[in-house]
C-alpha positions as CSV (number, residue, x, y, z in Angstrom):
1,X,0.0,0.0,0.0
2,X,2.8,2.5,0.9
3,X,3.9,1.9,-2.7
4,X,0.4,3.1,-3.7
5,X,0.7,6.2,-1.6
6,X,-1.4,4.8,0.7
7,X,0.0,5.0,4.6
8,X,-1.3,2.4,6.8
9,X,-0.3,1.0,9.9
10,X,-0.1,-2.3,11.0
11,X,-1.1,-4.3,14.2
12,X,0.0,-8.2,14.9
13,X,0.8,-10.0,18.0
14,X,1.0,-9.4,20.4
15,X,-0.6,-6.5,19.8
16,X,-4.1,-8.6,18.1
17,X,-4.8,-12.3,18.9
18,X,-2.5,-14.3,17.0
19,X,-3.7,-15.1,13.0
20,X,-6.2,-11.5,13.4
21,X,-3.7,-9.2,12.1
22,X,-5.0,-5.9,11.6
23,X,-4.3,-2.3,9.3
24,X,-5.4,0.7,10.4
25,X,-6.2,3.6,8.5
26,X,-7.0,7.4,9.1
27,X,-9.7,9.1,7.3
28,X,-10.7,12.8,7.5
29,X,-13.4,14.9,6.1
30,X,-10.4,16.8,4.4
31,X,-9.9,13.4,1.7
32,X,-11.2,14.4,-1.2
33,X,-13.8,11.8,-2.7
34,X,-11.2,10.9,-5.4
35,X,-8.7,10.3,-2.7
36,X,-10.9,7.9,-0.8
37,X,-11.6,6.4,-4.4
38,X,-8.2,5.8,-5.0
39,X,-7.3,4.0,-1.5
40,X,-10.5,1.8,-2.1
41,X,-8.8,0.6,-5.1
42,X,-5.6,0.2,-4.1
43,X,-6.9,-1.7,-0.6
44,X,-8.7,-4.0,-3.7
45,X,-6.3,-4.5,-5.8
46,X,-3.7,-5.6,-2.7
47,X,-5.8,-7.6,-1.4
48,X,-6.8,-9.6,-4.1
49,X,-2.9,-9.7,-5.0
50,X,-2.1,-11.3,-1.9
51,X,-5.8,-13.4,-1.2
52,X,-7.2,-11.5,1.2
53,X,-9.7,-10.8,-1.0
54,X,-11.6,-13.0,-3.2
């Protein structure tokens, strides 16, 4: 994602349970609908890239 100028921040154990990893994001009403658009799609196109997403 940071590739796709997208920053995210990741959580694993012990942090979550064990196999619940987790990213987290931050959103603000000063994103621009595009810019939300364009995360969407890169968030899709990962995750069905690494099988997260069918």
């Amino acid at each position: 994602l940071q590739k796709e100028g997208i920053y995210v921040t990741g959580f694993f154990y012990p942090v979550v349970p064990k196999g619940q990893a987790r990213i987290r994001t931050q959103m603000s009403a000063a994103h621009t609908p595009e810019q939300i658009t364009r995360a969407v799609e890169a968030f899709t196109r990962i995750g069905k890239q690494l099988g997260v997403i069918a």
